[in-house]
C-alpha angles and dihedrals in degrees: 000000000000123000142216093248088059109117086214090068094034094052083041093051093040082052094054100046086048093051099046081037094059084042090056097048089045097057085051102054091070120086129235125268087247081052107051089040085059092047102032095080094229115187121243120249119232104009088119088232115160117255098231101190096063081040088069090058093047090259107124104193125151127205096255101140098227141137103282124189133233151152129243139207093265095052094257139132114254117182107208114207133217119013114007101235107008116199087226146006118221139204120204125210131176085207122036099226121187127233090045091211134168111263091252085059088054091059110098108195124066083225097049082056098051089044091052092047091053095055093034083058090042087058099049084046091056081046097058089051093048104118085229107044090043091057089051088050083055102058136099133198114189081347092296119133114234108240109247115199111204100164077059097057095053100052084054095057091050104261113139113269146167093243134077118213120236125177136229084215119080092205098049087051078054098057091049087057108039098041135051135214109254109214086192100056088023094230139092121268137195113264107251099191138336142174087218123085130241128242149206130176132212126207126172096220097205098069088050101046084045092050117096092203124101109271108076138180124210136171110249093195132159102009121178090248111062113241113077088055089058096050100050085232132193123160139210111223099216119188115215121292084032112136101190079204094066102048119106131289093003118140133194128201119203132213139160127251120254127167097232093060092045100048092050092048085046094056106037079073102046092261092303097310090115090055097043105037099195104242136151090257078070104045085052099055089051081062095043095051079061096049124123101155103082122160122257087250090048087048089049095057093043091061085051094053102053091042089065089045094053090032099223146089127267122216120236088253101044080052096053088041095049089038084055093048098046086049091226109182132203109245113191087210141034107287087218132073141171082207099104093044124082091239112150124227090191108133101211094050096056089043081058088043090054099051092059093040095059095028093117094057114142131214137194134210105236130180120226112198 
């Protein structure tokens, strides 16, 4: 029996206090998130003031939030939302994981991915049968088709990607960070108290959207649904063994957590509300993360998917195994319907819709030589 006068016990016990100790002291050498927003020299929103830095290089742009439009690779119209050309991007984050990985790449299981691709596609494919989101993909502007993202809307309905969300907006990265989902009230609340660290990432989106590697960042913009709008949103598309932590040039700020701070960012978007506007696209994808009926192309296109992901091949019987443990079923018909949702296909009415929806749209003089 060991006692308590064993220098064994009393170095272990020493050890352990110095080390919870130098925890301790560490946690508390951070500042608060009140704190790091009144340090951090973050710029204010709609002052009109002149963004300097892009004015060096003959861009005169201003940091009115706003709909900007752009073009993107494919030809299309993208409406960026928020500044017009933002120094950074920012993700927030209450717990600083590493590796900072897309929400597929946190799936263990071959079966748990293949099971996540065929409802993720479930999902697009609903998309593409939404009355609002059928007109946009009508229009034309200039004869230019509005880009439609569909893989971005369903990260930000909660279905498993390959991307992860940042935002143009400093304070939205802030709510991500101070404040956690509820699966009880089904809402998000303010962080009280933690152990763990907050965190917040900064990317400079230019050197990404220039860079002809893998891991590229676009602006997600106006979408019909509501949410990426909102959120200022922008993503990052990661491949597997990506850690976004790791890419160049990104940095990441810590804090620690304190009521005070959390509650202020909370409610300074009406406890999350602003961010997460209730509409039928999320009552649906609450459907489509329970699915298990998925039709035989939608399963097609899964396996390819996750084939791409994995980036190999998979044999006739692992497919018919993983298929069996995912308990994938044939489904005759799309598992997912608006049926059941008051959305209206009148013409007239989502004309109206789009033009308030696009009605702070900005646009600029250029010269063409």
């Amino acid at each position: 029996m060991v006692g308590i006068t064993d220098p064994r016990d009393k170095n272990y016990n020493c050890i352990k206090i110095k080390k919870e100790f130098l925890v301790l002291k560490k946690r508390f050498a951070y500042p608060t998130l009140s704190e790091l927003i009144d340090n951090a020299d973050i710029p204010t929103y709609d002052t009109g003031k002149v963004n300097e830095r892009y004015q060096k290089l003959g861009i005169h742009v201003n940091d009115i939030e706003a709909q900007y439009a752009t073009i993107n690779m494919d030809g299309e119209i993208v409406f960026q939302t928020g500044v017009e050309f933002p120094n950074y991007v920012y993700r927030g984050q209450n717990q600083d994981f590493i590796p900072c990985i897309p929400s597929i790449a946190r799936l263990k299981s071959d079966k748990e991915k293949f099971l996540a691709f065929c409802r993720n596609i479930a999902f697009e494919d609903a998309l593409d049968e939404h009355p609002y989101v059928k007109f946009c993909k009508e229009q034309r502007m200039n004869g230019i088709p509005l880009h439609i993202n569909k893989q971005a809307l369903a990260q930000h309905y909660g279905l498993h990607t390959n991307m992860l969300d940042v935002t143009s907006n400093f304070y939205v990265a802030c709510f991500f960070a101070s404040c956690y989902w509820d699966k009880k009230s089904k809402s998000y609340l303010p962080i009280k108290k933690s152990n763990d660290l907050g965190v917040i990432y900064r990317a400079n989106p230019i050197y990404f959207m220039r860079d002809l590697r893998k891991n590229t960042f676009n602006f997600v913009g106006w979408q019909p649904l509501t949410r990426p709008a909102q959120q200022r949103a922008g993503s990052f598309t990661l491949h597997k063994g990506d850690c976004f932590a790791s890419l160049p040039g990104i940095q990441k700020i810590l804090f620690k957590h304190d009521e005070k701070s959390s509650r202020k960012i909370w409610e300074m978007f009406n406890q999350g509300k602003n961010l997460f506007p209730d509409d039928p696209a999320s009552k649906l994808s609450i459907h489509a993360n329970e699915l298990s009926l998925f039709t035989k192309e939608q399963i097609s296109r899964a396996w390819r998917s996750l084939e791409i992901w994995e980036g190999r091949e998979f044999s006739k019987r692992s497919k018919k195994y993983i298929q069996r443990k995912s308990k994938v079923k044939l489904s005759l018909i799309k598992p997912l319907s608006w049926k059941s949702f008051n959305i209206t296909s009148n013409r007239n009415r989502n004309e109206e819709k789009m033009n308030k929806d696009l009605n702070n749209i900005k646009l600029r003089m250029v010269y063409k030589g």
